[in-house]
C-alpha positions as CSV (number, residue, x, y, z in Angstrom):
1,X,0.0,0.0,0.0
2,X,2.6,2.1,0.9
3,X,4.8,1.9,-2.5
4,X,1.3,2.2,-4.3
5,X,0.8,5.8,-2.8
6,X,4.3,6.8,-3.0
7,X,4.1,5.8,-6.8
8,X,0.9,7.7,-7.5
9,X,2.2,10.6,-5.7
10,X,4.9,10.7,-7.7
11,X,3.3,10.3,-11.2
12,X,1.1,13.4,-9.7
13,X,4.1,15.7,-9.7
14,X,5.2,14.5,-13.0
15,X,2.5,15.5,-14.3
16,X,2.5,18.9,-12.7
17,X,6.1,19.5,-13.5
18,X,5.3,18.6,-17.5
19,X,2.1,20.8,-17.4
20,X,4.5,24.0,-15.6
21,X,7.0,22.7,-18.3
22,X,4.5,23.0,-21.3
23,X,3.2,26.6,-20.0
24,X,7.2,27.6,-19.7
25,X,7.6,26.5,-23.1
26,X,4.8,28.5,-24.5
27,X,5.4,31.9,-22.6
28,X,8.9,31.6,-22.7
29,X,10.5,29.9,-26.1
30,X,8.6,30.7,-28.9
31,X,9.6,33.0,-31.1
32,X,9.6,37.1,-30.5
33,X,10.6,39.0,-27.2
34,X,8.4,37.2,-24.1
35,X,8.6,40.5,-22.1
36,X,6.4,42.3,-25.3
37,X,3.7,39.5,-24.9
38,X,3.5,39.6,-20.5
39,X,3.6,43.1,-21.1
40,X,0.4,44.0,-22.8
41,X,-1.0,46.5,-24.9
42,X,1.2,49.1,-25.5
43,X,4.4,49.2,-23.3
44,X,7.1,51.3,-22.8
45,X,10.4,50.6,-23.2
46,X,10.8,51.0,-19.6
47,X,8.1,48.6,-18.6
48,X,9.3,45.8,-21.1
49,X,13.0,46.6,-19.3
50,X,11.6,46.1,-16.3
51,X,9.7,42.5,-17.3
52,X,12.5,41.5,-18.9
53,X,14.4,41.7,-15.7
54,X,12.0,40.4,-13.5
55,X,11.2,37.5,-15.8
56,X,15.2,36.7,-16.2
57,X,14.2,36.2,-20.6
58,X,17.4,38.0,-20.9
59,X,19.4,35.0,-19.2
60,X,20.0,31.4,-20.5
61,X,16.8,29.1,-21.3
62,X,17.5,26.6,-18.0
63,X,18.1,30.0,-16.1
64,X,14.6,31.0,-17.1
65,X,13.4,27.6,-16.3
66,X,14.7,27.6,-12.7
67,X,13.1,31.4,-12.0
68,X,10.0,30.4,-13.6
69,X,9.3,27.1,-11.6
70,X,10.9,28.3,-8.3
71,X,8.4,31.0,-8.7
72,X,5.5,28.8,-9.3
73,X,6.1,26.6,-6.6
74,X,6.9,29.3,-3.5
75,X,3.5,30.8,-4.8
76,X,4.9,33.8,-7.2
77,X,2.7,33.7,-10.3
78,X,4.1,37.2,-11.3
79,X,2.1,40.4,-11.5
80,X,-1.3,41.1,-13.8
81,X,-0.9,43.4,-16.6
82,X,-4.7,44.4,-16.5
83,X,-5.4,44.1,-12.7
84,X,-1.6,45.3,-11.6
85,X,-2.1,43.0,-8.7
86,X,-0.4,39.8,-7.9
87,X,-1.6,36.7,-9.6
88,X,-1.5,34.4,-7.0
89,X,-3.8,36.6,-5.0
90,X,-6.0,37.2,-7.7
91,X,-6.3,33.3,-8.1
92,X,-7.0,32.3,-4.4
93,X,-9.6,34.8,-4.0
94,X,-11.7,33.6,-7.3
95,X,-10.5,29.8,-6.5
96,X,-13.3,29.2,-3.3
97,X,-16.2,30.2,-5.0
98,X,-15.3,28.0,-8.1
99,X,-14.3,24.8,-5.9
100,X,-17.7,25.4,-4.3
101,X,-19.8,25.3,-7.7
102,X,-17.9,22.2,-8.7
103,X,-18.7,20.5,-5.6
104,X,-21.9,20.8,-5.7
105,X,-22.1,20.0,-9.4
106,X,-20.5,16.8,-8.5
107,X,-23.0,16.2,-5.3
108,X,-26.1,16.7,-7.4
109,X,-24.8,14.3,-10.4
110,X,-24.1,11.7,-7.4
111,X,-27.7,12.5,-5.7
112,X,-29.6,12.0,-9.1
113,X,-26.8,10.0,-11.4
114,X,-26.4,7.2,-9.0
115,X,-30.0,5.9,-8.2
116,X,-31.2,6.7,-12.0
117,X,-28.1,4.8,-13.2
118,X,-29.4,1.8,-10.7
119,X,-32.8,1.8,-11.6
120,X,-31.6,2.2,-15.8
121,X,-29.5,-1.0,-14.7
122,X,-32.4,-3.1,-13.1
123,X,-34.7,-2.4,-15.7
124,X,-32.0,-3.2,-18.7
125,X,-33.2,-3.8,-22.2
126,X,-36.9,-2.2,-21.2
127,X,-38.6,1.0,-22.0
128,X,-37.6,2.6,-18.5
129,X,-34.1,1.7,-19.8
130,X,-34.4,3.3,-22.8
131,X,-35.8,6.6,-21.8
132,X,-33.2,7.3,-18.8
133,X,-30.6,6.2,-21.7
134,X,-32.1,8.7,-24.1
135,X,-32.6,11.6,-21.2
136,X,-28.4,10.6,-20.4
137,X,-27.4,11.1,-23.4
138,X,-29.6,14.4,-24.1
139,X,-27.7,15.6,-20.8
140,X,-24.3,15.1,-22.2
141,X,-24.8,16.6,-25.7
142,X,-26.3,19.7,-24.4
143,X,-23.6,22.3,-24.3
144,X,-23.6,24.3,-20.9
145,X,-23.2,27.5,-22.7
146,X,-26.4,27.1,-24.7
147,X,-28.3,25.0,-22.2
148,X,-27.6,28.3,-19.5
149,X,-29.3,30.9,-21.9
150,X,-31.8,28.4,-22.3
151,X,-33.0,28.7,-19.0
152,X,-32.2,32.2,-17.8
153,X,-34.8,32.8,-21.0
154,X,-37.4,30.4,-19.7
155,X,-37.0,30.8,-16.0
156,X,-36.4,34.5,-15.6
157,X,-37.4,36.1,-19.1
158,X,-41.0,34.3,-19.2
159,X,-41.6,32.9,-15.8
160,X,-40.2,35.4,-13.6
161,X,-39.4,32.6,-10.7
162,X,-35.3,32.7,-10.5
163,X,-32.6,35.4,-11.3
164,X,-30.8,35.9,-13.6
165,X,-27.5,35.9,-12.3
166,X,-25.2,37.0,-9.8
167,X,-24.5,35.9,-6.0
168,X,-27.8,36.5,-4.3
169,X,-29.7,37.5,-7.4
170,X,-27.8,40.9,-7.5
171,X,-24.5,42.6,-8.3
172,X,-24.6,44.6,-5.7
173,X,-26.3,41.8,-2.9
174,X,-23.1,41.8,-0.7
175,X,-22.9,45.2,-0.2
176,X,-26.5,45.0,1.5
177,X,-26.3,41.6,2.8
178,X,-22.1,41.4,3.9
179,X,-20.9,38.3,5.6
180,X,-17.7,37.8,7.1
181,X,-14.2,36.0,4.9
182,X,-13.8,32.8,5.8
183,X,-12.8,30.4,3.5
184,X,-13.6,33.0,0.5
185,X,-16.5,30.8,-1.1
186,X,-19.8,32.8,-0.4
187,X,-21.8,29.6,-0.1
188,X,-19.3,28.3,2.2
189,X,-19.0,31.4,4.7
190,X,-22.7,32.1,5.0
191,X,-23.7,29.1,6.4
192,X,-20.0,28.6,8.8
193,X,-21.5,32.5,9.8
194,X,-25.0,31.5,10.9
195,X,-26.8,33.6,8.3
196,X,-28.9,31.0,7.0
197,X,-30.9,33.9,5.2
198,X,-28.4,35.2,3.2
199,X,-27.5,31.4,2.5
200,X,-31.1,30.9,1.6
201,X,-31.0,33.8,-0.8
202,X,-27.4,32.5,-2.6
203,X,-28.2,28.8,-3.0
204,X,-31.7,30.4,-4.4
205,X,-29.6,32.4,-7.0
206,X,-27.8,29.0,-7.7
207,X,-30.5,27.2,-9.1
208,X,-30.0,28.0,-12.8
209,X,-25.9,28.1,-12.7
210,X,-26.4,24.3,-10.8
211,X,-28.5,22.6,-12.9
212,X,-26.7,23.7,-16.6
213,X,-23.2,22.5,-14.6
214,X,-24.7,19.4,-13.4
215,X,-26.6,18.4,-16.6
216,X,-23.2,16.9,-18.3
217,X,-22.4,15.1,-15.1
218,X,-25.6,13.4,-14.1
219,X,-25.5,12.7,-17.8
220,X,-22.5,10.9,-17.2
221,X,-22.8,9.1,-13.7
222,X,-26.5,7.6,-15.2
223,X,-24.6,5.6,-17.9
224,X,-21.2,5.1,-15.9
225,X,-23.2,3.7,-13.1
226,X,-25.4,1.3,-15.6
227,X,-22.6,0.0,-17.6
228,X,-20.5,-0.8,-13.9
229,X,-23.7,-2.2,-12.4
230,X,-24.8,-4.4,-15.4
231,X,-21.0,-5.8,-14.8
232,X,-21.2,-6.2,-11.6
233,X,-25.1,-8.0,-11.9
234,X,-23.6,-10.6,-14.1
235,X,-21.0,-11.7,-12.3
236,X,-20.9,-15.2,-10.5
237,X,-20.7,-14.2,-7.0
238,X,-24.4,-12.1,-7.6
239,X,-25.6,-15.6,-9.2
240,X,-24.5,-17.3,-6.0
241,X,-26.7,-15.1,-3.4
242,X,-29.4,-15.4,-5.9
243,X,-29.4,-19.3,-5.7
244,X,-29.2,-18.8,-1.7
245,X,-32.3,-16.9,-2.2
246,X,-31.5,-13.5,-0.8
247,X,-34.0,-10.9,-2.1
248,X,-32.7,-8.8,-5.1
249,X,-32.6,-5.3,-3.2
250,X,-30.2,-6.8,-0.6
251,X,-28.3,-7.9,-3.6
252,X,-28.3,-5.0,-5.6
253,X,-27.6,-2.0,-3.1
254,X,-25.5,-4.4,-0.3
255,X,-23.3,-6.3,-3.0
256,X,-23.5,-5.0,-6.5
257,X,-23.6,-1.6,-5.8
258,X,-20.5,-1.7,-3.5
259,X,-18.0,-3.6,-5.9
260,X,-19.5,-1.4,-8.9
261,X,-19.3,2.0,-6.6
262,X,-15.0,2.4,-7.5
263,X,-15.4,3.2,-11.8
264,X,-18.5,5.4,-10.4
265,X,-16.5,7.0,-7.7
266,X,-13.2,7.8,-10.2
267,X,-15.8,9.6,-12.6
268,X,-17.1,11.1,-10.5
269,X,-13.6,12.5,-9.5
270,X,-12.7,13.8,-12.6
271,X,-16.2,15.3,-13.2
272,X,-15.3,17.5,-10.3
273,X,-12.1,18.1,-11.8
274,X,-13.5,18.7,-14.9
275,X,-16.1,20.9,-14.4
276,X,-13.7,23.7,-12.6
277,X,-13.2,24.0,-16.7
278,X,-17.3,24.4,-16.8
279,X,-17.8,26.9,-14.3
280,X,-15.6,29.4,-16.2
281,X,-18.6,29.2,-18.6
282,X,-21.1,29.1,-15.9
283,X,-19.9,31.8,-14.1
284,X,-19.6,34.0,-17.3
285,X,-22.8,33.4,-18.0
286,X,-24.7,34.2,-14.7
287,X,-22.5,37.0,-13.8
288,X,-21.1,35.1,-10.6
289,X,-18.0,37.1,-9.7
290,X,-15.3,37.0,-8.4
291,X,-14.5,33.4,-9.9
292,X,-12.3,31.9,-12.5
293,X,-14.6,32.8,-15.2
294,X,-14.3,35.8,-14.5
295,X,-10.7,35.6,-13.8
296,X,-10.3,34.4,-17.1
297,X,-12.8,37.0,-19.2
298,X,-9.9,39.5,-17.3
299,X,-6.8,38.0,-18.2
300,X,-8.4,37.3,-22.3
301,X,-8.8,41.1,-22.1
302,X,-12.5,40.9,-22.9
303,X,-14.6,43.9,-20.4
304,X,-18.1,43.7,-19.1
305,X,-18.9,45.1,-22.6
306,X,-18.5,43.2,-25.8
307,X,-16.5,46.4,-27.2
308,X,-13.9,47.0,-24.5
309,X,-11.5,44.1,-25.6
310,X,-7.7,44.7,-25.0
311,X,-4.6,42.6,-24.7
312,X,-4.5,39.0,-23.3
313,X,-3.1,39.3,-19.8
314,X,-0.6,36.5,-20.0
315,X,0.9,35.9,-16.3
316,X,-2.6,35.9,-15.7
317,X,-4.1,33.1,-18.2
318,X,-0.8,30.8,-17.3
319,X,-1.4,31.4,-13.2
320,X,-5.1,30.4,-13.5
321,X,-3.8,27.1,-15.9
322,X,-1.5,26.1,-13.3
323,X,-3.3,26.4,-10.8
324,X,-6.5,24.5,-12.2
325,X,-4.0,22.0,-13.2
326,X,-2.5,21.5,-9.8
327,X,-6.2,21.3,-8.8
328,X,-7.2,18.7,-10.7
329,X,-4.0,16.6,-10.6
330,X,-4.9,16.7,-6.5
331,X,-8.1,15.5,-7.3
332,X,-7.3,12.8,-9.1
333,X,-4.5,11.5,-6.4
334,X,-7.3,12.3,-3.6
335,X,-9.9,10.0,-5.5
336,X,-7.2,7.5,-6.0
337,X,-6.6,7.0,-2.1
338,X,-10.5,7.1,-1.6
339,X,-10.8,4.0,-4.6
340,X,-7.4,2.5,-2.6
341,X,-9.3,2.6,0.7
342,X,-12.5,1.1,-0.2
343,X,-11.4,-1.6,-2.5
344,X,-8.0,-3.2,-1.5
345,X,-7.7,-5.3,-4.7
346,X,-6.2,-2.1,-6.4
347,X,-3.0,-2.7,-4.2
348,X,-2.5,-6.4,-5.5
């Protein structure tokens, strides 16, 4: 067990170094003066001077290399060109609120994948099969982008039941309704706070973002949760407590269910990973700031207006890569223990 972690924990940093590698590669090697491109729209000779220095691209390649991942890995993700604030700090305080939305993106997919993905197994080859197979697959071809404007139209535009967009329903909701920094995810703080109304209100503005980020992943846990329990149901251990006569529940939810729980459990460890890569969309769409989405609308030098549209913040786009990347890489190892734990085969 031991070598096993130390070997996945290994591969996990290899895979970290070759992403900060890749990025270093891109910003750094290609052709034309790096400090023009981190620089922005319009430098000075003075500012590129000063990038160039603080960036070392005047000094040999592995010199570069060394500044750039010594930087990355004490927490130094360079300065914004848009924002003129530290990347790092930029990232951390979008980071919560992101984590947050995947979590619960990955909750509700469990909560509604799983049991739909049972029952789609224990009715196999019938019509409740084929309509939770047609409604999985509806889910996962849907694109989150058009699926949001989809229902902001029907649920605030005709209905009038949910907001549009925004933390509380508003732009401007903390500055009526503050709550105290805690972890830096709103939905997080308000309830660790005690101020159940404003967390009423949030989760109420969440609806809409929730279901078009969850959509693709309950698509995805109904079929990855058939397929692993169809497996598992025809296996000869399941024929064995059938011919002892235990009753099919029992068998299905105490014994298929557990050995088919580890492919459902990875997915659903990279669908949290992966939808930290939705939520940019999400959060651009429903205005939920601050967040990587709109972290990343800053550093792609697009404005809150489709006309203001400058330079491509680079140390910014590159910090919020890395860091997703190192996010998801963690994710991965995390689930990996989790799988390790609950089914001890894995170490054989």
């Amino acid at each position: 067990m031991g070598w096993y972690v130390v070997r996945r924990a290994l591969l996990s940093l290899l895979v970290i170094l070759g992403t900060v590698t890749v990025t270093f590669y891109f910003s750094h090697l290609l052709p034309g003066n790096p400090a023009t491109l981190y620089a922005g729209s319009n430098p000075s000779p003075e500012e590129i001077q000063r990038i160039t220095q603080q960036y070392g691209f005047d000094k040999p390649p592995l010199v570069q290399y060394w500044i750039y991942i010594t930087g990355i890995f004490s927490g130094n993700l360079g300065i914004s060109n848009i924002v003129r604030q530290p990347v790092a700090s930029l990232v951390f305080q979008a980071l919560p609120n992101s984590l947050a939305l995947a979590a619960m993106a990955a909750m509700i997919a469990a909560i509604i994948g799983i049991p739909l993905g049972i029952l789609a197994a224990r009715s196999r080859n019938r019509r409740l099969d084929s309509i939770l197979r047609i409604f999985s697959m509806g889910l996962v071809a849907v694109p989150q982008f058009w699926s949001g404007l989809i229902l902001q139209i029907v649920f605030f535009s005709t209905l009038h039941v949910l907001p549009l967009g925004g933390y509380g329903g508003s732009l401007f909701f903390f500055t009526q309704h503050p709550i105290p920094t805690i972890t830096g995810s709103y939905v997080v703080d308000a309830l660790l706070s005690g101020n159940f109304a404003t967390e009423g209100r949030i989760l109420w503005s969440l609806i809409l973002p929730l279901a078009t980020l969850s959509a693709y992943p309950i698509g995805v846990v109904i079929r990855q949760t058939r397929a692993a329990m169809i497996g598992t149901l025809n296996q000869d251990f399941i024929r064995t407590a059938r011919a002892y006569g235990i009753p099919r529940r029992e068998i299905e939810m105490k014994y298929a269910l557990k050995n088919a729980f580890a492919p459902v459990l990875v997915s659903l460890g990279l669908i949290f990973a992966g939808s930290l890569i939705g939520v940019v969309f999400v959060e651009d769409i429903f205005v939920l700031q601050p967040g990587l989405g709109s972290l990343i609308r800053t550093g792609l030098g697009v404005g809150t207006t489709s006309t203001s549209i400058s330079s491509p913040d680079v140390p910014l786009i590159i910090g919020v890569s890395v860091v997703v990347c190192i996010v998801y890489v963690v994710t991965n190892f995390a689930v990996d223990m989790i799988q390790l734990m609950m089914d001890r085969r894995i170490n054989v």
